[in-house]
N, C-alpha and C positions, 0 to 999 in steps of 0.2 A: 284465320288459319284454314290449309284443306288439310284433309285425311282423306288417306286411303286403305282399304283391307283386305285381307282375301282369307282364305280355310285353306290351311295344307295341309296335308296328310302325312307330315314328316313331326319329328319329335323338336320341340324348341331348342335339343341341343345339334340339329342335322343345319337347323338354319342359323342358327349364330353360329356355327363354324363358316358359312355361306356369307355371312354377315361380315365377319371380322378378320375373316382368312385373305389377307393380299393378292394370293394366288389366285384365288378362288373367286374372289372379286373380279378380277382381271378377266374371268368369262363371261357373266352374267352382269357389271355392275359398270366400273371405270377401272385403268390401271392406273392403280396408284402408289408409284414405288416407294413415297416416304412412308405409308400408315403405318403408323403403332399405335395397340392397342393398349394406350395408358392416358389419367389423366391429364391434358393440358398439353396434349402431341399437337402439333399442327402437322397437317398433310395438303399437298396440292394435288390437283389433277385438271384437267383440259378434257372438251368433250371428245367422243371418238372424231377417226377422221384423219387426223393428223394436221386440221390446219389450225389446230390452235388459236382459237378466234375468244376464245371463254374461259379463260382464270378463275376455278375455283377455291378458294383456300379456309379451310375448318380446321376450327382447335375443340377437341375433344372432351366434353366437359363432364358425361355423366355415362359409367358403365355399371351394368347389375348383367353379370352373365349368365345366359337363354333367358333372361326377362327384358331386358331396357337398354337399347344404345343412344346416348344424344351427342350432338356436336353445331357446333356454329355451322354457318355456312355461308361464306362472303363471296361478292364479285368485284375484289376491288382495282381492274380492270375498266370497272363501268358505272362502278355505285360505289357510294361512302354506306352506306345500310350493312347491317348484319341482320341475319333471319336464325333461326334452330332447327333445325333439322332432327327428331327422336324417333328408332322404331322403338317398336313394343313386341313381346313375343307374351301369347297368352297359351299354354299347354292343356288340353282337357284329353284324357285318352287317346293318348298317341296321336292326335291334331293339334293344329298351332293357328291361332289366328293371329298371321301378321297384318299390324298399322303401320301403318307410317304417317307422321302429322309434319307437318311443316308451318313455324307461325314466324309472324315480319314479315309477310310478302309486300306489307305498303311500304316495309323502309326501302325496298328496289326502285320507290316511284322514278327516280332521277334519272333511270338506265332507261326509258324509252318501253316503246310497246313489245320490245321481244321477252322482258322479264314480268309480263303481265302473269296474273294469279291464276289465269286461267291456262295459260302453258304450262305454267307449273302441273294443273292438276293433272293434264294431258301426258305430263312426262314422269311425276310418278304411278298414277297407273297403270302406263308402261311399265314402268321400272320395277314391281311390287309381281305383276306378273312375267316377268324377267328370272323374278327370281323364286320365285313358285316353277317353272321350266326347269331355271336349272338344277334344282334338287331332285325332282322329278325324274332326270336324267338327257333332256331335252339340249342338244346343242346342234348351234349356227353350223350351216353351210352353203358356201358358196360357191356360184358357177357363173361366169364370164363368158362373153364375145365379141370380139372387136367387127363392126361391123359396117360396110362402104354404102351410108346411106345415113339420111338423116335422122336427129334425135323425132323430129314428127313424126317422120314415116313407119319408123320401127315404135312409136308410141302408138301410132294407130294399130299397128298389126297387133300387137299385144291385148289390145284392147276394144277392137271392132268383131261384131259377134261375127260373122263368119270367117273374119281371118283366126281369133279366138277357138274357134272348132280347129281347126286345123293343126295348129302346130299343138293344140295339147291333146290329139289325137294319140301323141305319143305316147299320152300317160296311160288313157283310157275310151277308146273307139266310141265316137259319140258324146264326149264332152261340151256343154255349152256352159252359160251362167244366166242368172236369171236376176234384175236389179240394175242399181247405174250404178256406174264408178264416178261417185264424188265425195268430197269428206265426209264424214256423218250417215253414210250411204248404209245399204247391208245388203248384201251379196250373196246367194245361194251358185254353188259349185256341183253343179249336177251332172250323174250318166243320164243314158238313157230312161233308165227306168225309175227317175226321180231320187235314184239315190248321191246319197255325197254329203256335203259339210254345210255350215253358215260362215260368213265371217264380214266384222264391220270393216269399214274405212276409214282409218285413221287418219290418214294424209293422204293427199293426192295434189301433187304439184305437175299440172297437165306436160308431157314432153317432160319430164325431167327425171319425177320421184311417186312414187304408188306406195304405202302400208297397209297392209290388211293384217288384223287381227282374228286368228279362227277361235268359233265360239262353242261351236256342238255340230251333232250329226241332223242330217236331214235324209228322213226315210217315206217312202212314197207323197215327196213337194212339201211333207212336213216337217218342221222345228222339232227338235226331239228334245226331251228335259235330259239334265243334263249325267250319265251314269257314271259311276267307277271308270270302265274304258276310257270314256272321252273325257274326262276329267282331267287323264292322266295327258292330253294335250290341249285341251281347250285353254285359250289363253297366246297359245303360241303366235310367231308373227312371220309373215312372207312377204318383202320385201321387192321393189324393183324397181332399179337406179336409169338412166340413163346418162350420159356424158359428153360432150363434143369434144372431140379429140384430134387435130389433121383432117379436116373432112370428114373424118369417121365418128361415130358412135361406139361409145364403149355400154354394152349392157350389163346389169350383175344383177344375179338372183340370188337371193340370198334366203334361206329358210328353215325352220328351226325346226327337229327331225327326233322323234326317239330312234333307239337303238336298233331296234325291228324295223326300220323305214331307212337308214343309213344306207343300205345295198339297192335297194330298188331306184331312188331316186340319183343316187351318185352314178347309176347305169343310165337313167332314164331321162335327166337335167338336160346331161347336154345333146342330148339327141333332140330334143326341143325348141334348144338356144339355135340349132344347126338349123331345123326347119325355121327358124325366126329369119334369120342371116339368110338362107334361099331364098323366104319372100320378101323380104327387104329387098335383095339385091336383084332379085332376080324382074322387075320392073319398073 
């Protein structure tokens, strides 16, 4: 079995509605148009994306509402196996400590190494602070570039510390980063004056695919514990895809924003992506 947990500062009844609300799912979790929330429902779902490569299908076996949700959880696309998938909501003054357990990962042995135990843990992790973001008030935004140059060349720009100065000049005069970008990496996002964020490395698929997850604040080159403010984003994830398209590169930046950060960055993105597409094309 893994487990995962986190402390949220929302009421066990703000996340089980987060949990079991369709809708609500559908920002933070998977869309799943069949869910009902009754015993012995089955529901499907596919992961995002749209290419439909991953048949999920769970039938719902145990609910206790803001305590306990559990359900099957099959791929039988790829495996004859069933696993169970339970959260838990635990309430102590107005925090919630949500689990998430997952057990049967050996009956997937049949599907191959992409349904190892160990992706699993990597993707609810993800998914646990997915949804700590989205109660929070934290949602996805995206910004795009089609752009006449290769998936390398605009991975390097993105990515090479002085082309890395440059285009995020736009956010803040004197931007660099400090760390490698490779999986498992950690990455400090600094101004000038040592200040700015941490954040680890989720994935990193060279030319293609970048995750980073932000963790806390960094104030004069150091790690800060972690407070109330940054609490209220620590977790979040920023994203950036790469594509081959006609010759061109399609970029997408995608990044998960509270409400007070919506106007600056929806001004600021794409002046960024624009200086990306200059140095890309413009050598």
């Amino acid at each position: 079995m893994i487990s995962s947990e986190i402390i949220v500062k929302k009421s066990a009844s703000v996340i089980w509605n987060a949990l079991t609300d369709k809708e609500q799912m559908k920002v933070w979790y998977f869309d799943i148009p069949d869910f009902e929330l009754k015993p012995g429902a089955v529901f499907n779902f596919f992961e995002p994306g749209g290419q439909n490569q991953f048949h999920h299908r769970c039938t719902v076996k145990k609910i206790e509402p803001d305590k306990l949700f559990s359900h099957t959880w099959t791929h039988p696309g790829h495996s004859q196996g069933e696993s169970v998938v339970t959260w838990i909501l635990e309430e102590t003054d107005g925090n919630t400590k949500v689990i998430i357990q997952h057990e049967g990962l050996e009956n997937f042995a049949d599907a191959g190494e992409a349904f190892a135990p160990e992706n699993y843990r990597i993707g609810w992790n993800g998914i646990i602070a997915a949804l700590k973001n989205y109660v929070y008030g934290l949602r996805k935004h995206s910004y795009n570039s089609v752009i006449n140059s290769t998936a390398e060349k605009v991975w390097n720009i993105l990515w090479d510390d002085n082309a890395y100065r440059k285009w995020t000049s736009v956010f803040s005069d004197g931007s660099y980063y400090s760390g490698k970008f490779e999986q498992g990496g950690r990455i400090h996002f600094l101004s000038k004056g040592g200040e700015g964020m941490y954040a680890d490395v989720i994935f990193c698929v060279p030319n293609s695919y970048m995750l980073f997850q932000h963790k806390g604040e960094v104030k004069k080159f150091k790690e800060q514990p972690l407070d109330d403010k940054a609490d209220e984003w620590s977790g979040s994830f920023e994203s950036y895809s790469l594509k081959a398209a006609d010759g061109k590169t399609i970029l997408t930046a995608e990044v998960d924003l509270s409400p007070g950060a919506f106007k600056f960055f929806d001004d600021t993105f794409p002046k960024a992506l624009a200086k990306i597409k200059e140095m890309a094309e413009g050598s």
